[in-house]
N, C-alpha and C positions, 0 to 999 in steps of 0.2 A: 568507530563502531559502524558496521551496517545494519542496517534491521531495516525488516519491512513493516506499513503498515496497510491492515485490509478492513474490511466490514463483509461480512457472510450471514446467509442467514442458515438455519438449522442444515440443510442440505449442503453449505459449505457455495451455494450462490453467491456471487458478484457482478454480473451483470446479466443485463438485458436492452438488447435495442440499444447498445452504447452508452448506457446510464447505469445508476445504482436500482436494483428492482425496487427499492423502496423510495424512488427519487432522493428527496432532500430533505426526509420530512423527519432524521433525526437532527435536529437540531446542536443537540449536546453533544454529540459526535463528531458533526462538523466543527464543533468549536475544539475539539479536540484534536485533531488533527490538524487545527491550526496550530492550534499551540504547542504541540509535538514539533511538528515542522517547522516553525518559523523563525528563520536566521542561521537553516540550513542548506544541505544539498537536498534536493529531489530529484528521483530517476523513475522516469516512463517512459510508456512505448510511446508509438507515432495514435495509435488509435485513443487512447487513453488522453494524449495532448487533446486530438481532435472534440474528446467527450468532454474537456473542460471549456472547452471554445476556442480552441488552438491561440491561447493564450499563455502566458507564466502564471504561475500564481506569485502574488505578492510576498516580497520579503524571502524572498528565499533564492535559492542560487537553482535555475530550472535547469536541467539535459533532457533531452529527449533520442532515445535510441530509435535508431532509424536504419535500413539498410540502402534508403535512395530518397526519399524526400527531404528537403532542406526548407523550412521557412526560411524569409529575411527578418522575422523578429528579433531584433537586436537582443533582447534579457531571455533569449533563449538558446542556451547552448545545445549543437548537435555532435551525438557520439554513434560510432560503427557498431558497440556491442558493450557489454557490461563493464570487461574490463577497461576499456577505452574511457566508461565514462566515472568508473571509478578511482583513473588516473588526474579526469579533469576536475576534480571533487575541489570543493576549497574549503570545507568545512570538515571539522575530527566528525561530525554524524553523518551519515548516508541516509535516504531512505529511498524506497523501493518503493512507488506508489501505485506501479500497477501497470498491462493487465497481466491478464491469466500466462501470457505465454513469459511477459520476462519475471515473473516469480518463479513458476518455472524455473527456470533456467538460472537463476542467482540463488536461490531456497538454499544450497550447499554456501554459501558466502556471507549469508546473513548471521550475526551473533544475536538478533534477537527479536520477534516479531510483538507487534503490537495490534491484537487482532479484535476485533468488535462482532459480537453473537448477537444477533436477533433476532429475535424471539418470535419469528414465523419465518410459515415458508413460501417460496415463491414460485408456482412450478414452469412459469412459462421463461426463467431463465435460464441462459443460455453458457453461460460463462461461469466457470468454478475456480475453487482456490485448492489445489493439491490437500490432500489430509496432512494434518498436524498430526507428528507421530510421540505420543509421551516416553517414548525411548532416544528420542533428541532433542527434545524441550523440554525445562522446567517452565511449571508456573509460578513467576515471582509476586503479580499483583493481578488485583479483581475488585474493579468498582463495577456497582452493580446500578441502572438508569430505568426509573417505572414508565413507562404509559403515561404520558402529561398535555398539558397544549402543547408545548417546545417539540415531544417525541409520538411519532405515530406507534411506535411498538418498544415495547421493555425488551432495555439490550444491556449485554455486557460487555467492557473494555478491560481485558484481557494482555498481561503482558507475559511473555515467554522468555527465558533465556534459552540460548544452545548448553545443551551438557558437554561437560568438553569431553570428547573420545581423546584418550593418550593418541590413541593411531591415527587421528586427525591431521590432515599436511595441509597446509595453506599455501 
């Protein structure tokens, strides 16, 4: 299975200034995204590695798609493009973790997004997530997160399946 996972807020924002516009400050999300991901594959770009501290994140099998940077971080693997790095996958889960240009560019390849709504908006971001179209995604699940110490703003964790088109060729 590939799927992506993102965090957006109303206007369909994800970044700013190489960050999330919201920083860090949903907490439950981030735990969320841990536990989706971890003891899988992850695929980012090179700017996205860079916005985590051009590190791997733990527990999980890192790639990072590049057209010409190479770290020597040994727990991080480097691919040419999507399917390069969908061939170096070692896990049945894929995820797509970000940015804006390789969702983009894989959004036809993913079976199924796991996407987070936040409940404002942010107008000095710079970076968007493609519109989610309800003629190619079902909504399968919806937990919904208030406003707490843990979460700076009430969000929702949002899962999508792809509808399968008969005419669909993979």
């Amino acid at each position: 299975m590939k799927a992506a996972i993102v965090a957006m807020d109303r206007s369909n924002a994800i970044g700013y200034d190489n960050d999330l516009p919201w920083g860090r400050s949903l907490k439950d999300d981030l735990a969320n995204f841990r536990n989706v991901t971890t003891g899988q594959t992850v695929i980012m770009g090179r700017k996205t590695f860079e916005s985590i501290g051009s590190r791997p994140l733990p527990n999980r099998q890192n790639i990072v798609i590049s057209r010409s940077t190479k770290d020597e971080n040994t727990n991080v693997e480097w691919a040419s493009d999507p399917d390069n790095a969908y061939q170096m996958a070692t896990s049945d889960e894929i995820y797509v973790i970000g940015g804006a240009g390789l969702w983009q560019s894989t959004l036809e390849d993913l079976d199924r997004l796991y996407v987070t709504y936040v409940d404002a908006d942010f107008p000095e971001a710079t970076v968007f997530f493609p519109q989610i179209s309800c003629e190619e995604w079902q909504e399968i699940d919806r937990q919904h997160f208030e406003a707490d110490e843990r979460n700076a703003y009430s969000f929702d964790i949002v899962t999508y399946d792809r509808i399968i088109d008969q005419n669909r060729r993979d």
